[in-house]
N, C-alpha and C positions, 0 to 999 in steps of 0.2 A: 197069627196076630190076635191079642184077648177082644175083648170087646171095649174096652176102654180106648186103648190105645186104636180103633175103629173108629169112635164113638169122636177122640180127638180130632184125626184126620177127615173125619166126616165136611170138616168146620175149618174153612179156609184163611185163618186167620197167621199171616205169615211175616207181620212186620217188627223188626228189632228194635230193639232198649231204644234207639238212637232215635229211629224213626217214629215211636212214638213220643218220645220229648219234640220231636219236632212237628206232629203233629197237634198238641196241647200249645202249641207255642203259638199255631195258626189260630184256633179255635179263641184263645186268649185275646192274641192280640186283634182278633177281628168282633170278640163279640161281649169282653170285660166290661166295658163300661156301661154300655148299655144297659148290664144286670145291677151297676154298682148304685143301686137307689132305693129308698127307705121303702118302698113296697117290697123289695123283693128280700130285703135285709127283715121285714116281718116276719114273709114265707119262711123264710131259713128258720127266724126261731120257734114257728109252729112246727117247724120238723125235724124240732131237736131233742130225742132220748136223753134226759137231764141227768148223769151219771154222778155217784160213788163207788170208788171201786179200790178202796182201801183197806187195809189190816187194819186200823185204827177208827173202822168209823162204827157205833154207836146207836143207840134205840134210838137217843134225844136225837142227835144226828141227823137221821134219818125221817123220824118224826118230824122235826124243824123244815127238810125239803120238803116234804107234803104240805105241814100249813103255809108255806110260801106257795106253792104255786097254788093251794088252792085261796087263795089270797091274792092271789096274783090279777084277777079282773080287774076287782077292786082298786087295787090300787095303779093299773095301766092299762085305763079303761079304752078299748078302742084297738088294743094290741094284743093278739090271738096269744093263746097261750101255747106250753109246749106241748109235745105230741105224748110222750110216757116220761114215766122216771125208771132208769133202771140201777139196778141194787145185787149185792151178792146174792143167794136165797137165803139165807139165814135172817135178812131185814127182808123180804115180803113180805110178811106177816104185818109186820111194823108199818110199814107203806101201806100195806091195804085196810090195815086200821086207823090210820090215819087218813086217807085221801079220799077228799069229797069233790073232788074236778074231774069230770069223765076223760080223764087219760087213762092211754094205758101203763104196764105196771109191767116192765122187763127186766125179767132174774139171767145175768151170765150162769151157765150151767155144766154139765157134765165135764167136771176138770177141769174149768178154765182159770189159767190160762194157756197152759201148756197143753191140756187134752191127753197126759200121760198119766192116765187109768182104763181099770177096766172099764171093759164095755158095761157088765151089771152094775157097778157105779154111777156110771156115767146119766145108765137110764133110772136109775134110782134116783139118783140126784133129780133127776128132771124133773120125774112125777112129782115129788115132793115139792118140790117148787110151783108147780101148778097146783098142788092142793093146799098150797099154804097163800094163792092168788093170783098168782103171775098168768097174765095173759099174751104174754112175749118170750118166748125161750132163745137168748143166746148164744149159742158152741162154737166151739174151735174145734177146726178139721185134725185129723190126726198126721201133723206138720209132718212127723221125720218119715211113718208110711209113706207119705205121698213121694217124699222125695227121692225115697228108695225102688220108686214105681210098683208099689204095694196098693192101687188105684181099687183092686174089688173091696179088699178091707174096708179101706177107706169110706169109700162108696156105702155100704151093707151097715157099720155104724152108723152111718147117717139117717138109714133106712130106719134102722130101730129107733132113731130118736124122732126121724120124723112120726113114728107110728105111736108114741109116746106124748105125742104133741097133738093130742085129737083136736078137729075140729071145735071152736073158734080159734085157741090158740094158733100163733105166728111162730113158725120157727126160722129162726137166723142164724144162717153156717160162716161165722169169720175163717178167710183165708190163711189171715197172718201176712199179708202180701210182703210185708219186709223181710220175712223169711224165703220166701218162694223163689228169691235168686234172680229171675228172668220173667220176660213178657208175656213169651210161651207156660209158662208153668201157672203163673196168672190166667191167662188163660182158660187154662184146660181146668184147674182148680172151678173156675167157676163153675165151667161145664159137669162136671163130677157134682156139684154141690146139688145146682138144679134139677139134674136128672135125678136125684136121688129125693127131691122135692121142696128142697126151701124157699122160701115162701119169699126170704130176703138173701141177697147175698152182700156180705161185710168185710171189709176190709181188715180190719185189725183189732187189737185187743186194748192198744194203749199199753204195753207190759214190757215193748221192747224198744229198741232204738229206733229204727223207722216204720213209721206206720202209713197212715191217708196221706197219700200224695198225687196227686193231680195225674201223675202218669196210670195209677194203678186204677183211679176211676173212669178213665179215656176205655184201660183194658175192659174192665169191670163190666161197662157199660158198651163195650162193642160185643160180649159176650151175650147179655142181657138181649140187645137187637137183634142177632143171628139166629140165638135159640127162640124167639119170641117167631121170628122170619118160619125158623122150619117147623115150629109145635104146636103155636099158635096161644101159647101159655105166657102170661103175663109174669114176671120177678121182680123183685121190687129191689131199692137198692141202698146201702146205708157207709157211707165215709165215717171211721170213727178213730179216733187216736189220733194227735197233733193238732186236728183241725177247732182252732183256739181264736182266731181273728173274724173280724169282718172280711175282710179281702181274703181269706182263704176258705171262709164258708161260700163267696160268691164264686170263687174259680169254679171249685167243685160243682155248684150251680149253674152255670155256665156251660161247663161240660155237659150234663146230666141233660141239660136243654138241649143243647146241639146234637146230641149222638141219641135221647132218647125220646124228645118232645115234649110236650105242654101235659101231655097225658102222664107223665111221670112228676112234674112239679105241684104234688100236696105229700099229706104225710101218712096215707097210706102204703104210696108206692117209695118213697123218698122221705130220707130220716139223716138224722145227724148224731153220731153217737160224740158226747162234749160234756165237759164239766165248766170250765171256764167258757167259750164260749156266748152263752146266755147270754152276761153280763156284760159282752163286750159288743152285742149285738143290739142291747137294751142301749148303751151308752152313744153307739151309731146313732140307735131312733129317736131316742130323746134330745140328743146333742150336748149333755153332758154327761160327767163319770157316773157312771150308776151300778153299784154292788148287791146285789139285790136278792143276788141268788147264792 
């Protein structure tokens, strides 16, 4: 047996699809409402990654999201602002010339969204993006490896990226979890990601049909507790792709509470990757429609 497939069964994580929809269903229906309140609907949008992530988006564009949010006190005064903006790498530059709000500044990178390039790519891309500002790097695991139980590859890319990502920088390894099939494979993804060092572990790209759903952050975040149980290493953790509403930023939150604790709810350890979002979280707090972002 490799060490992976070791590494997996080490970590007693044994319950099906079914049984974790039924689990979230507990957690929801016992502990929903209590989160569903304008304090906690603030938290949410301090710890939301403000994303573009278009063919179509632009200098202006991008310049435009910087001077909003760093504009943003100002004009919603009383209401924390977001946690980073993140952007292709080709617009860091753009962002980091632009933005005078101490967020941070997260470039998606090495092939994403599909993660089908080379590795010297991959790590090329990176660097460049951290030398062009970005203090967040992005990736996608390499999905179809994984799924062919190609786990050391797997794993060894990530190393290089992690090693690529020196200190301050934050590196975040998305799953892809709508690709990943099963609960197990969630799972163990996580497991691979951490061990190999990320700093965050993410759900999804936004690129595909199903992305952040409540079940995948239950996994997510029971992965997150177990390895923290045996290593003693903290992970931080990020829902990104669909999660567009108030009520589906708070499940998420909800969860994240119950399986990870109060020491996970700021925007260090706990992020939102959203575009829409923002402004539907802004319209929550204020109590009326507000487009802002």
């Amino acid at each position: 047996m490799d060490k992976f497939n070791q590494l997996f069964e080490s970590y007693n994580f044994q319950l099906s699809d079914e049984q974790v929809k039924q689990e979230v269903k507990k957690i929801l229906d016992a502990h929903f409402q209590e989160n569903n309140n304008p304090e906690v609907w603030k938290q949410c949008l301090n710890q939301i990654d403000l994303t573009t992530l278009n063919g179509d988006d632009t200098v202006e564009k991008c310049a435009n999201m910087a001077k909003h949010v760093n504009e943003f006190p100002a004009n919603f005064p009383g209401i924390p602002n977001v946690a980073a903006i993140c952007v292709y790498p080709a617009m860091v530059e753009t962002i980091r010339k632009n933005l005078t709000a101490p967020i941070g500044i997260a470039a998606v990178s090495a092939g994403f969204p599909a993660s089908q390039t080379f590795i010297e790519v991959k790590v090329a891309e990176t660097l460049l993006a951290i030398k062009s500002g970005a203090t967040e790097i992005d990736v996608v695991i390499s999905i179809g490896k994984f799924l062919e139980g190609r786990y050391e590859e797997v794993h060894d890319e990530l190393v290089e990226l992690r090693a690529a990502c020196k200190e301050p920088t934050h590196l975040k390894v998305i799953l892809e979890t709508g690709a990943l099939r099963n609960a197990r494979n969630i799972y163990n993804a996580s497991l691979l990601a951490m061990h190999a060092g990320a700093d965050f572990i993410k759900t999804s790209t936004g690129k595909i049909a199903v992305n952040a759903t409540p079940e995948a952050t239950y996994i997510m975040c029971r992965a997150i507790k177990d390895w923290q149980e045996k290593t003693g290493v903290k992970v931080s953790y990020k829902p990104a792709g669909g999660v567009s509403t108030t009520e589906e930023a708070v499940q998420h939150y909800t969860i994240v509470k119950e399986i990870l604790g109060e020491g996970w709810l700021n925007n260090h350890n706990f992020r939102f990757g959203a575009s829409r979002l923002a402004n539907n979280l802004l319209t929550s707090i204020v109590g009326k429609e507000v487009k802002y972002f």
